[in-house]
N, CA, C and O atoms as a Maestro MAE file, in Angstrom:
{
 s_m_m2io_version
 :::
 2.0.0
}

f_m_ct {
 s_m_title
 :::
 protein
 m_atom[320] {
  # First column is atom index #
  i_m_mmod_type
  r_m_x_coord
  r_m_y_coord
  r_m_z_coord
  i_m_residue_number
  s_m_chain_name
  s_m_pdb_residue_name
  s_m_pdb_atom_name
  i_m_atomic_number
  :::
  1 25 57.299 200.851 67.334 1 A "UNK " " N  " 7
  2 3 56.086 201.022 68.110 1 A "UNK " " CA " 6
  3 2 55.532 202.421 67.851 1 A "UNK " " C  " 6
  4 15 56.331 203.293 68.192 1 A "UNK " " O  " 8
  5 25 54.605 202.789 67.440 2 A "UNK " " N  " 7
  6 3 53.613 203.766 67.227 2 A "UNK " " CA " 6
  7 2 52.449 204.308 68.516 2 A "UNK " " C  " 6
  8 15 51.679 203.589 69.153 2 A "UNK " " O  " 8
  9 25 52.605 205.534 68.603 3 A "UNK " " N  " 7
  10 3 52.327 206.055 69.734 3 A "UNK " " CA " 6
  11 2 50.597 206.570 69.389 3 A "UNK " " C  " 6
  12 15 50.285 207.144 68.346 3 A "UNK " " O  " 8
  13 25 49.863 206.310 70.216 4 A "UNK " " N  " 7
  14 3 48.363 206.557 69.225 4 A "UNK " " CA " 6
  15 2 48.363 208.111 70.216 4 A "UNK " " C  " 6
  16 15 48.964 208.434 71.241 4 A "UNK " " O  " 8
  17 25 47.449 208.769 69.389 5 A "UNK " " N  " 7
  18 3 47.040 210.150 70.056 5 A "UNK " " CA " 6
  19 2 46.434 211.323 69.218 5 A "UNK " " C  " 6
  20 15 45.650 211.065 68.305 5 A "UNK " " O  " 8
  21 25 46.734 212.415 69.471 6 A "UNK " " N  " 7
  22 3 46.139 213.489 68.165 6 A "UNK " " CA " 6
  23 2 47.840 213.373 67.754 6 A "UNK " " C  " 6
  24 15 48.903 212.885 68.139 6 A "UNK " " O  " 8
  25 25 47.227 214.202 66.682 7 A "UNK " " N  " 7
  26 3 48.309 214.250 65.670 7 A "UNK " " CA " 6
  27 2 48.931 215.536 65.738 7 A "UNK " " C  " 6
  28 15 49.859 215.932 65.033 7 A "UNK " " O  " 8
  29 25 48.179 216.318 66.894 8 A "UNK " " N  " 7
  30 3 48.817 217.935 66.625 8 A "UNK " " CA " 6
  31 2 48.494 218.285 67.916 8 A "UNK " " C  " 6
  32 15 47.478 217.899 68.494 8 A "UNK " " O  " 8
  33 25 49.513 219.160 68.480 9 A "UNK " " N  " 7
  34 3 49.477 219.529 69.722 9 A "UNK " " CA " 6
  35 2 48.152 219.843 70.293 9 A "UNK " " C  " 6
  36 15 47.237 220.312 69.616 9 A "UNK " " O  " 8
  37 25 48.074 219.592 71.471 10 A "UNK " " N  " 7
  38 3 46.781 220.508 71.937 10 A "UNK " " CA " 6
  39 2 47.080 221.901 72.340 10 A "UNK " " C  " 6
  40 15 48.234 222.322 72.426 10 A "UNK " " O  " 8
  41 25 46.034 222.605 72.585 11 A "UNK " " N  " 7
  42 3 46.075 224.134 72.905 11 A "UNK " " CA " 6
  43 2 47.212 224.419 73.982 11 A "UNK " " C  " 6
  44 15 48.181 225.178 73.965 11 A "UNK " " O  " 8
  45 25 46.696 223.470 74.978 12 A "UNK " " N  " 7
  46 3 47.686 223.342 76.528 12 A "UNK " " CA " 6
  47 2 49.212 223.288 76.056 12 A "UNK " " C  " 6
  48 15 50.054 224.136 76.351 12 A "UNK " " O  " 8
  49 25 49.416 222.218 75.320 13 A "UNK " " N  " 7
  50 3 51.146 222.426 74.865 13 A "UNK " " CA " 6
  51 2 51.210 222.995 74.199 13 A "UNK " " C  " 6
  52 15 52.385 223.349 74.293 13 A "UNK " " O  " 8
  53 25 50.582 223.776 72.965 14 A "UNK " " N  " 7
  54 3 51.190 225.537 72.722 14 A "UNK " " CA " 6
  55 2 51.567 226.483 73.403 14 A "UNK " " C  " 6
  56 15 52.560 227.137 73.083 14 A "UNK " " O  " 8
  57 25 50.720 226.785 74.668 15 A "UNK " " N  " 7
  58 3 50.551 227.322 75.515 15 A "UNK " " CA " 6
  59 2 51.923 227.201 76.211 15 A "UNK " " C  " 6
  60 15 52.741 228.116 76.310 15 A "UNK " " O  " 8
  61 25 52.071 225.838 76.719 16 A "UNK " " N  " 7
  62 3 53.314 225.732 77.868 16 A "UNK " " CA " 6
  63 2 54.935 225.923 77.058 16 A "UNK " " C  " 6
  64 15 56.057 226.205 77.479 16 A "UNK " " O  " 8
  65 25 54.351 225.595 75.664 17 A "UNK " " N  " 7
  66 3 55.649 225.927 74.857 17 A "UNK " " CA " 6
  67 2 56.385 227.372 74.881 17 A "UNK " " C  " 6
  68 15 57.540 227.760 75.058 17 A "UNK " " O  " 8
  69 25 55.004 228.029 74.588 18 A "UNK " " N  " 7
  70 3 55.406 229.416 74.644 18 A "UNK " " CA " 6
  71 2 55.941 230.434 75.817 18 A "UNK " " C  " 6
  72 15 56.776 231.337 75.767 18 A "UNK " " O  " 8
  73 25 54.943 229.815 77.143 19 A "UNK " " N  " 7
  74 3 55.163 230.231 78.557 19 A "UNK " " CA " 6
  75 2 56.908 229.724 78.590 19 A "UNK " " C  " 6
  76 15 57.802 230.459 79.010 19 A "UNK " " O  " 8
  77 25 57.138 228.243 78.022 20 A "UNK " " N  " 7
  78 3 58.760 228.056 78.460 20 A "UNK " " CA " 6
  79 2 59.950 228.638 77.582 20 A "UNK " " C  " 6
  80 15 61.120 228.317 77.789 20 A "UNK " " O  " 8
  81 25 59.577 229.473 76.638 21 A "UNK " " N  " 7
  82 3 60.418 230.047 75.803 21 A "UNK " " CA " 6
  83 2 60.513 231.459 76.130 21 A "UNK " " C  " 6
  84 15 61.494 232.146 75.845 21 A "UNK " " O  " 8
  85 25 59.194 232.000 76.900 22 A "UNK " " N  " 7
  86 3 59.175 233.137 77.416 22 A "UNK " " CA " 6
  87 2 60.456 233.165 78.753 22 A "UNK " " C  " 6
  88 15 61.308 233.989 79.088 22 A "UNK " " O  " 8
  89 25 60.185 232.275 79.080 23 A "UNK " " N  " 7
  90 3 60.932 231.868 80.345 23 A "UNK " " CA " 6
  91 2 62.817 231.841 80.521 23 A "UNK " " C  " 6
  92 15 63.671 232.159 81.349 23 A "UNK " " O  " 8
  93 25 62.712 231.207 79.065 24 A "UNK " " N  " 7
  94 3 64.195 231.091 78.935 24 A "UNK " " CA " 6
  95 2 64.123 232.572 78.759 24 A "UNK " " C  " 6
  96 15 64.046 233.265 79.774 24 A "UNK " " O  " 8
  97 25 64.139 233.116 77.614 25 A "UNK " " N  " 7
  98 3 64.132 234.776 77.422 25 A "UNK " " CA " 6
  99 2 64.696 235.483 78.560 25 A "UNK " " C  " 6
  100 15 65.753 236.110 78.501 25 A "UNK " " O  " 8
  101 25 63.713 235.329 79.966 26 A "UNK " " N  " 7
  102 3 63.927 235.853 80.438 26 A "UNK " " CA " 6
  103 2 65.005 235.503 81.771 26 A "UNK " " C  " 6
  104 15 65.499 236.333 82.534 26 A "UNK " " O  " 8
  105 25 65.132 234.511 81.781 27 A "UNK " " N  " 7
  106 3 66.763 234.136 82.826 27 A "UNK " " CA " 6
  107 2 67.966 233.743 81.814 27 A "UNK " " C  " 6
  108 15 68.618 232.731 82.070 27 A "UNK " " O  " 8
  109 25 68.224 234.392 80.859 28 A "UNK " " N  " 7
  110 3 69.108 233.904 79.630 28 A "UNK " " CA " 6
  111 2 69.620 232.626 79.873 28 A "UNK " " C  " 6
  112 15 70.848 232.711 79.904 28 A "UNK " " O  " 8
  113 25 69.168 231.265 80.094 29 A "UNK " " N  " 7
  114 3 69.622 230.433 80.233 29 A "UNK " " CA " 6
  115 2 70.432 230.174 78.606 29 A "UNK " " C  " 6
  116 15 70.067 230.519 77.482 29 A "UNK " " O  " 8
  117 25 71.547 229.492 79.030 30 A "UNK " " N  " 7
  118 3 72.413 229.518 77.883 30 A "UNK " " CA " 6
  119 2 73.650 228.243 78.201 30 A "UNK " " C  " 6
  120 15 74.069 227.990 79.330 30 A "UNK " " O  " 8
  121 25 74.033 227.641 77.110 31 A "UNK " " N  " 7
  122 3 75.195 226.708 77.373 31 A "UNK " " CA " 6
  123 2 76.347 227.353 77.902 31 A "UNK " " C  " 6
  124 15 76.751 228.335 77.279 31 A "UNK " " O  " 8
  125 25 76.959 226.999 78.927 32 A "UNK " " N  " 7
  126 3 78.151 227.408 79.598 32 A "UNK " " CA " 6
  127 2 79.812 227.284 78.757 32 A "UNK " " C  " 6
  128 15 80.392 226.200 78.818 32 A "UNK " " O  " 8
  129 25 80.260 228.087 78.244 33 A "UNK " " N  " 7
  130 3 81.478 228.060 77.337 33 A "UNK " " CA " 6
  131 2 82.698 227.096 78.882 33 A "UNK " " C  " 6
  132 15 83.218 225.985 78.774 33 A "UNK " " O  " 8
  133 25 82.762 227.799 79.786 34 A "UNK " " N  " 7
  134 3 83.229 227.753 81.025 34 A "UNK " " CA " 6
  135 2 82.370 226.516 82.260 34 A "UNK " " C  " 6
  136 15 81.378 226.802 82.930 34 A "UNK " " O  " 8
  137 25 83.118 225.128 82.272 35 A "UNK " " N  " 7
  138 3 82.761 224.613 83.156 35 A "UNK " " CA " 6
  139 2 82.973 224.622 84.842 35 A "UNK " " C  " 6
  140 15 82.655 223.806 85.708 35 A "UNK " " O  " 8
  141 25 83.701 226.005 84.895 36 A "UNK " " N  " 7
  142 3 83.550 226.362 86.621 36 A "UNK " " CA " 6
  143 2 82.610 227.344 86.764 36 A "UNK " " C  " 6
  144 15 82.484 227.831 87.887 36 A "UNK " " O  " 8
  145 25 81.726 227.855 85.616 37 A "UNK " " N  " 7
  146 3 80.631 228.566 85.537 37 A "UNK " " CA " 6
  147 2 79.267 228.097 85.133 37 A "UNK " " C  " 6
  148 15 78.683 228.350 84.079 37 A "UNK " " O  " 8
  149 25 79.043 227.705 85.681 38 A "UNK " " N  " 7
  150 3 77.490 226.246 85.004 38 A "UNK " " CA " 6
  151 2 76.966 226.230 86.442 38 A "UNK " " C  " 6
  152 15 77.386 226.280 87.598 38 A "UNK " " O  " 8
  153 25 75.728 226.123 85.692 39 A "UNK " " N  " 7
  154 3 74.511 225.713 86.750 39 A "UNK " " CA " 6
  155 2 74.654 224.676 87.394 39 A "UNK " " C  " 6
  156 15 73.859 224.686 88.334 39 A "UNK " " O  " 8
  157 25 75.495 223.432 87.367 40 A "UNK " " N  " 7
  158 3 75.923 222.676 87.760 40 A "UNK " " CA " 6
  159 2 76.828 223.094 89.030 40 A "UNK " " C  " 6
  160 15 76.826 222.360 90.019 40 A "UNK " " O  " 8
  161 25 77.475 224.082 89.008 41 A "UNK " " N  " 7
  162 3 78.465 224.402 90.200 41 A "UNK " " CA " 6
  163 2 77.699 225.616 91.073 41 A "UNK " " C  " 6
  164 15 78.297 226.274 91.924 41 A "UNK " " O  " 8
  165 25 76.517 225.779 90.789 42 A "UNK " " N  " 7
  166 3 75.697 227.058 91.447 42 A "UNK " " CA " 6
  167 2 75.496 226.387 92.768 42 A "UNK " " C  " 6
  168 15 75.559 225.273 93.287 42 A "UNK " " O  " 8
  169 25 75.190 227.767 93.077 43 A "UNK " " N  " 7
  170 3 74.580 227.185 94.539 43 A "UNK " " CA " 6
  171 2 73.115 226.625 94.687 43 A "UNK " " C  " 6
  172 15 72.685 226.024 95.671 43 A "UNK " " O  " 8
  173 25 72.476 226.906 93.621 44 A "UNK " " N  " 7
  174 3 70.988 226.938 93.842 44 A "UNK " " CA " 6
  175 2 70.701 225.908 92.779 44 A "UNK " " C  " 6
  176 15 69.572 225.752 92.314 44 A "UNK " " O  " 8
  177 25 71.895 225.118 92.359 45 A "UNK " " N  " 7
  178 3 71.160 224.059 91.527 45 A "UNK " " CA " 6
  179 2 70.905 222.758 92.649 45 A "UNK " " C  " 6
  180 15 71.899 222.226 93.143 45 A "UNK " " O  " 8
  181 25 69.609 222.311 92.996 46 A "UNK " " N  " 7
  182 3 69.779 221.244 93.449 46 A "UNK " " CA " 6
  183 2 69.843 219.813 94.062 46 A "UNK " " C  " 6
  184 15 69.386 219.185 95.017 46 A "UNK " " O  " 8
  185 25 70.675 219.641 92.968 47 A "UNK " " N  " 7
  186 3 70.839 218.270 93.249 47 A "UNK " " CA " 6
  187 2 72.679 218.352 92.036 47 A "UNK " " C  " 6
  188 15 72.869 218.323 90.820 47 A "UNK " " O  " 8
  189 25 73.485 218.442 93.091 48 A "UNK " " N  " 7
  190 3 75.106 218.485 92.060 48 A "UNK " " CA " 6
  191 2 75.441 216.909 91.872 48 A "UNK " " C  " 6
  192 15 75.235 216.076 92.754 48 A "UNK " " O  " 8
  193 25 76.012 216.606 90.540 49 A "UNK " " N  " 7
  194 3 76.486 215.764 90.233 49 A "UNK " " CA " 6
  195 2 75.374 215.182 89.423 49 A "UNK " " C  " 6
  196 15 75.561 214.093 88.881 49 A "UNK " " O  " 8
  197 25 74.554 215.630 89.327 50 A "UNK " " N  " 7
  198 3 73.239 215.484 88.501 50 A "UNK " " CA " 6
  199 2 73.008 215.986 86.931 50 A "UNK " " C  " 6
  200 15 73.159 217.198 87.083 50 A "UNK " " O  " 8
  201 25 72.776 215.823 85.743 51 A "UNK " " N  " 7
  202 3 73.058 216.096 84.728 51 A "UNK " " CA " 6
  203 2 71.770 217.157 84.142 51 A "UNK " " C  " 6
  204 15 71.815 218.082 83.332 51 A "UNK " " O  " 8
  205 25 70.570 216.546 84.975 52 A "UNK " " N  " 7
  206 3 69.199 217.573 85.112 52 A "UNK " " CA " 6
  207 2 68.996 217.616 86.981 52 A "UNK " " C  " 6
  208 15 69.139 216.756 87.850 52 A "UNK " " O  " 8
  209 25 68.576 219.166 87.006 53 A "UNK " " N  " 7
  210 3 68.254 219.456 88.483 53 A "UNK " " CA " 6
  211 2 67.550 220.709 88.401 53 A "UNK " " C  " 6
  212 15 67.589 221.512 87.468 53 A "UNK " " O  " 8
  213 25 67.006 220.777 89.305 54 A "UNK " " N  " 7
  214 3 65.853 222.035 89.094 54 A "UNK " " CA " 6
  215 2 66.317 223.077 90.094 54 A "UNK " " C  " 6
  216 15 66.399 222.689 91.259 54 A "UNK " " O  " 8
  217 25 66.515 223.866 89.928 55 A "UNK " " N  " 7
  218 3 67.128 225.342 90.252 55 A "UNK " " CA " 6
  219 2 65.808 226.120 90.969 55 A "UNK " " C  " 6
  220 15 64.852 226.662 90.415 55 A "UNK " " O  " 8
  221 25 66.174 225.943 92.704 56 A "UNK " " N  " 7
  222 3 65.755 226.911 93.328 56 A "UNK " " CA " 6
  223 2 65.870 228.146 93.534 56 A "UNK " " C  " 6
  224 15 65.548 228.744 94.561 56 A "UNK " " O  " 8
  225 25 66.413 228.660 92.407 57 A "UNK " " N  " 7
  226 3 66.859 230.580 92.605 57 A "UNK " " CA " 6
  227 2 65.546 231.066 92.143 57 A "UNK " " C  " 6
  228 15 64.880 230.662 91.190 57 A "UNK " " O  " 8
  229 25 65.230 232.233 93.193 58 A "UNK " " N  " 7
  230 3 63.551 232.915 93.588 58 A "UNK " " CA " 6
  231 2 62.935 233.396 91.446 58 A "UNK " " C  " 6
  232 15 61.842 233.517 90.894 58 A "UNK " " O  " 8
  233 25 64.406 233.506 90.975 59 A "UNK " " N  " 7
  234 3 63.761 234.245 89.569 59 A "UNK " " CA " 6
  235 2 63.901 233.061 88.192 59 A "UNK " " C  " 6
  236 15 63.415 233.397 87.112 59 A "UNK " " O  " 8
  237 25 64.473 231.918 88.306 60 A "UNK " " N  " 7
  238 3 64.451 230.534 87.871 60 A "UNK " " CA " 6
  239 2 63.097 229.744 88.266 60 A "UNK " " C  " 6
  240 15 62.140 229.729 87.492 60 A "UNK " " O  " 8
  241 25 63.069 228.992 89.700 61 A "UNK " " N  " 7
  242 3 62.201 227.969 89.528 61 A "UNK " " CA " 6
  243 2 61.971 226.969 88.343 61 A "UNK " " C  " 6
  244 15 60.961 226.905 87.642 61 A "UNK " " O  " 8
  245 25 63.366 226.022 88.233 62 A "UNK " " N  " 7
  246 3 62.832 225.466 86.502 62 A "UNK " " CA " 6
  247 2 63.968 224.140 86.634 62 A "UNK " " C  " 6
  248 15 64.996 224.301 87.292 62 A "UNK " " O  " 8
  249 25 63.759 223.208 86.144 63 A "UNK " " N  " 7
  250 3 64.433 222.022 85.833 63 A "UNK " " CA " 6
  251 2 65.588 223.036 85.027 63 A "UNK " " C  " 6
  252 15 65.250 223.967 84.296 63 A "UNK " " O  " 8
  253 25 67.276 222.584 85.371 64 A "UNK " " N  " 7
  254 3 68.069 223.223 84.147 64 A "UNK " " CA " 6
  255 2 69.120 221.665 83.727 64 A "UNK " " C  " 6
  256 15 69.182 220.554 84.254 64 A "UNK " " O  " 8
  257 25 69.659 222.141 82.822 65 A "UNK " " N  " 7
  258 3 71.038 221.283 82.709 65 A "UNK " " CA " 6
  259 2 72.208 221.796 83.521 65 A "UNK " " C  " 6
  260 15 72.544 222.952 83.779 65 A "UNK " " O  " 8
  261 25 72.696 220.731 83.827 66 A "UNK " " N  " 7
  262 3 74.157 221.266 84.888 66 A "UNK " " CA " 6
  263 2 75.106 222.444 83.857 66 A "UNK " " C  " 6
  264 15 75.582 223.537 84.165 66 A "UNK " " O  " 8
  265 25 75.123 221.853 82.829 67 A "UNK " " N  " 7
  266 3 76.471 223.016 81.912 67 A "UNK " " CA " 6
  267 2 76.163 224.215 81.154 67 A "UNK " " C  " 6
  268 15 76.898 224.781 80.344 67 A "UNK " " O  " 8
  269 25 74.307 224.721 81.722 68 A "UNK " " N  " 7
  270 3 74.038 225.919 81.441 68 A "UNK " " CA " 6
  271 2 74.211 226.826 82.371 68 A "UNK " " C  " 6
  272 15 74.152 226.316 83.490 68 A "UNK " " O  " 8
  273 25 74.379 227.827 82.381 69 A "UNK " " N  " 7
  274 3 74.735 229.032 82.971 69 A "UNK " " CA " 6
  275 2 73.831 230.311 82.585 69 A "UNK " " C  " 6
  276 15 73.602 230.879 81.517 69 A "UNK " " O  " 8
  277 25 73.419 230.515 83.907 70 A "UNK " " N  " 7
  278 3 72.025 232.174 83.632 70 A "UNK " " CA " 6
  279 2 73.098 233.292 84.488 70 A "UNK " " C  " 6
  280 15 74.179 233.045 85.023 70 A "UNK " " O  " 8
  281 25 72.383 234.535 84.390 71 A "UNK " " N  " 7
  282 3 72.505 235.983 85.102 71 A "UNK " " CA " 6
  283 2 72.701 235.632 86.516 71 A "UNK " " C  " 6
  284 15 73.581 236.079 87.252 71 A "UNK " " O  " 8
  285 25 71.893 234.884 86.779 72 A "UNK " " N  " 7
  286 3 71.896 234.541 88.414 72 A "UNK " " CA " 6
  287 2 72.725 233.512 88.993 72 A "UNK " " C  " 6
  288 15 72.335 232.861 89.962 72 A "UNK " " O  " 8
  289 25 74.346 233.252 88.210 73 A "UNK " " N  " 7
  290 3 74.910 232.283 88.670 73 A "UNK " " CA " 6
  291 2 75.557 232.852 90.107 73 A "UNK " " C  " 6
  292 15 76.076 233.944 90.339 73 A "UNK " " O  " 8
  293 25 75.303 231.571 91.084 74 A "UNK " " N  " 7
  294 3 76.465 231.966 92.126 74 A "UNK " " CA " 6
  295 2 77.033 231.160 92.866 74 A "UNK " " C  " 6
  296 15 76.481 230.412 93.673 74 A "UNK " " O  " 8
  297 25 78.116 231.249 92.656 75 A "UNK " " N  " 7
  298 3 79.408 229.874 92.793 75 A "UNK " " CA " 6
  299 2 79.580 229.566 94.394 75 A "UNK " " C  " 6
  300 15 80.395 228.783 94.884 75 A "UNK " " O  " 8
  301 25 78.629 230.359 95.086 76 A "UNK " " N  " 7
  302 3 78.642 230.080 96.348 76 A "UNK " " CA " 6
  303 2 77.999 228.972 97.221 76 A "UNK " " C  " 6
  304 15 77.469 229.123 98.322 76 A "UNK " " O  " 8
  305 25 78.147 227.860 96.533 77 A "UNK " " N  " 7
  306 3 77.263 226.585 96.889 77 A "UNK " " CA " 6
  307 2 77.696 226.420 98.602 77 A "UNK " " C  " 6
  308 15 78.714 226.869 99.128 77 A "UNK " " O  " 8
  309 25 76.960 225.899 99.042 78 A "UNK " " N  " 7
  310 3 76.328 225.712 100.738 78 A "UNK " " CA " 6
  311 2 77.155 224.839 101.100 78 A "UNK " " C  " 6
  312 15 77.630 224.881 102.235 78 A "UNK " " O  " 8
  313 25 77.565 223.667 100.023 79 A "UNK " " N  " 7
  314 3 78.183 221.960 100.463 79 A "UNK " " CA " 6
  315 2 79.489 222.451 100.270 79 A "UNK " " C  " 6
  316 15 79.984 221.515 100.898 79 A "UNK " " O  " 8
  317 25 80.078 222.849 100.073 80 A "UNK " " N  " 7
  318 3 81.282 222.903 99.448 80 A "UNK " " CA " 6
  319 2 82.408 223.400 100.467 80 A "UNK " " C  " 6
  320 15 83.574 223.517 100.091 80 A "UNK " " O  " 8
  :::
 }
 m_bond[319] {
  # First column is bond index #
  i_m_from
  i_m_to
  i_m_order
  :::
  1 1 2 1
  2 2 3 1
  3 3 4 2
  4 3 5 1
  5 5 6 1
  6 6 7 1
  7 7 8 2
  8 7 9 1
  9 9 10 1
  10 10 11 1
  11 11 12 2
  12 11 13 1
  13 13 14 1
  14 14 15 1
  15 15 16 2
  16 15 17 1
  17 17 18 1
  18 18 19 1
  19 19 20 2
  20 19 21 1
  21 21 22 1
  22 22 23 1
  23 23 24 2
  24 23 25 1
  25 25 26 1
  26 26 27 1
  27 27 28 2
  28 27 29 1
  29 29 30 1
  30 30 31 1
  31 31 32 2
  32 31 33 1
  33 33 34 1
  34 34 35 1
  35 35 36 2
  36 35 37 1
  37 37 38 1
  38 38 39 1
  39 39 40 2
  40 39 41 1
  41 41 42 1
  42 42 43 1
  43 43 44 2
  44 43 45 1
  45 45 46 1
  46 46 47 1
  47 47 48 2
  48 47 49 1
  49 49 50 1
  50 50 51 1
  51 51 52 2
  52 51 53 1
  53 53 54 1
  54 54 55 1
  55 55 56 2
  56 55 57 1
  57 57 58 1
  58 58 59 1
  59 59 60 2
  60 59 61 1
  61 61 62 1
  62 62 63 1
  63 63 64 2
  64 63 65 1
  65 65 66 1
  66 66 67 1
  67 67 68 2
  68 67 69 1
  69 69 70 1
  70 70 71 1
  71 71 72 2
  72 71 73 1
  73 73 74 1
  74 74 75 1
  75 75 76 2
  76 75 77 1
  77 77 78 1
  78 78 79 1
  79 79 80 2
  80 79 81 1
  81 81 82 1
  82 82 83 1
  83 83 84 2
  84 83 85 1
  85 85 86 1
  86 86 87 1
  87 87 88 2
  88 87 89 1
  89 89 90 1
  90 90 91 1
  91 91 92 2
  92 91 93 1
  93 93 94 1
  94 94 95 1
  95 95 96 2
  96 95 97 1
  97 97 98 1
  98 98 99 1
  99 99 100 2
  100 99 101 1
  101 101 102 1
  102 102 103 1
  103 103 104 2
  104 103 105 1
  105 105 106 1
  106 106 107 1
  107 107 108 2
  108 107 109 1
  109 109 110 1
  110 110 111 1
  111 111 112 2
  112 111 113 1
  113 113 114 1
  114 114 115 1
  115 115 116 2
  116 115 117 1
  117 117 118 1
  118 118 119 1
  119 119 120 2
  120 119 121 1
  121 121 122 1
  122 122 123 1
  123 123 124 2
  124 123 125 1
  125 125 126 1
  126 126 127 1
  127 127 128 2
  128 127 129 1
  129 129 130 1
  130 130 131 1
  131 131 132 2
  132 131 133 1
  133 133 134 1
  134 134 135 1
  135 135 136 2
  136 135 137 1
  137 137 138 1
  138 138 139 1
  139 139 140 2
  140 139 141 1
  141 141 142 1
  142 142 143 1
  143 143 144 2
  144 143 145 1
  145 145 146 1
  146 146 147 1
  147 147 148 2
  148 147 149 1
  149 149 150 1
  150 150 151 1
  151 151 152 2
  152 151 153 1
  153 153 154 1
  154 154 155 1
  155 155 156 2
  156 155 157 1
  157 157 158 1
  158 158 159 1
  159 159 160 2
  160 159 161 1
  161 161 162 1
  162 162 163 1
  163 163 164 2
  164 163 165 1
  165 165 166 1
  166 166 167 1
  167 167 168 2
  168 167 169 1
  169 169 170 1
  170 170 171 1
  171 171 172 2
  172 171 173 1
  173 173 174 1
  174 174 175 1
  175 175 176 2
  176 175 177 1
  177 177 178 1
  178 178 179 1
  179 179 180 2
  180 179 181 1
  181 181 182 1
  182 182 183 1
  183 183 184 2
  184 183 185 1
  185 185 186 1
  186 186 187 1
  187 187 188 2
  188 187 189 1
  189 189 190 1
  190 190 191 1
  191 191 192 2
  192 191 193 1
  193 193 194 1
  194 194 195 1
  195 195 196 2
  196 195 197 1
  197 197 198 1
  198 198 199 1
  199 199 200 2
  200 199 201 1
  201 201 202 1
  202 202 203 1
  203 203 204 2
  204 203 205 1
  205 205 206 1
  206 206 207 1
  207 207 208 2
  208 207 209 1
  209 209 210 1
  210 210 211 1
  211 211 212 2
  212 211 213 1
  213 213 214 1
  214 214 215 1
  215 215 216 2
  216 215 217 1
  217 217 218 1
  218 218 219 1
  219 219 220 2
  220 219 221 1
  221 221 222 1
  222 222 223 1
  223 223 224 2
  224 223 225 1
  225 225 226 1
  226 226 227 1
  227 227 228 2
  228 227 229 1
  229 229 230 1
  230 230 231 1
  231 231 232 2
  232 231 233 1
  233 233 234 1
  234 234 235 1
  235 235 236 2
  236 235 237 1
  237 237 238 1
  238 238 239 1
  239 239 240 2
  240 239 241 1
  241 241 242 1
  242 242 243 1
  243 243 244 2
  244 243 245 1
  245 245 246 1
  246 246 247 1
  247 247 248 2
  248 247 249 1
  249 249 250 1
  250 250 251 1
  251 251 252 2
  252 251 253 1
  253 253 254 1
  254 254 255 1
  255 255 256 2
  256 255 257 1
  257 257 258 1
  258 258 259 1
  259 259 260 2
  260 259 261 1
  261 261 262 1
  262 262 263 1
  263 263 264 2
  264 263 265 1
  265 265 266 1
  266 266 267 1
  267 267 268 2
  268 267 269 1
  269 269 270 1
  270 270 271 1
  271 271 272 2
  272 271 273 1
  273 273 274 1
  274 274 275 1
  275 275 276 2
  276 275 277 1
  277 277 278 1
  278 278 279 1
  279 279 280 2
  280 279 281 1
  281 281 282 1
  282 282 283 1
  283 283 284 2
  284 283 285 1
  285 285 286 1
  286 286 287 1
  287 287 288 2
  288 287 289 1
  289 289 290 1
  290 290 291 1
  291 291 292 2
  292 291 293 1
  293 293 294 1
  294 294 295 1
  295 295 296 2
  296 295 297 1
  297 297 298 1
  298 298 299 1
  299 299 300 2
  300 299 301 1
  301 301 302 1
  302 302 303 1
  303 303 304 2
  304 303 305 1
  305 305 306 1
  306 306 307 1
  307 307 308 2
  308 307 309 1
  309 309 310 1
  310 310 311 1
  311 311 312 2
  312 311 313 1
  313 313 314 1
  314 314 315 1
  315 315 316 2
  316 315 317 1
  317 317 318 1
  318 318 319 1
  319 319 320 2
  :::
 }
}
């Protein structure tokens, strides 16, 4: 099945590409070597047990994967 559309990004998704690469940059989001250290076990990821969840920490704001891990991890989850 063939998807009809332009053939080349529009301006808007250059744009958001770049804004989300800026983004990573700046909360080093990164794959977690350590699975008791992942965004997955944060406190501020949430929704746990979830494989995508969007991370309410004030300097994140962003959909992450559970087994990445930023600067702002903190293992101090609320449920636990």
């Amino acid at each position: 099945m063939e998807l009809e559309g332009p053939a080349d990004p529009a301006e808007i998704d250059v744009q958001l590409a770049v804004a989300a690469q800026q983004r990573l940059g700046e909360t080093l989001l990164a794959r977690s070597d350590d699975p008791d250290r992942s965004c997955g076990r944060c406190r501020f990821f949430l929704n746990p047990g979830h494989e995508l969840a969007y991370c309410w920490h004030p300097a994140q704001r962003s959909l992450v994967d559970a087994a990445w891990v930023c600067r702002d991890f903190d293992e101090d989850r609320l449920d636990r």
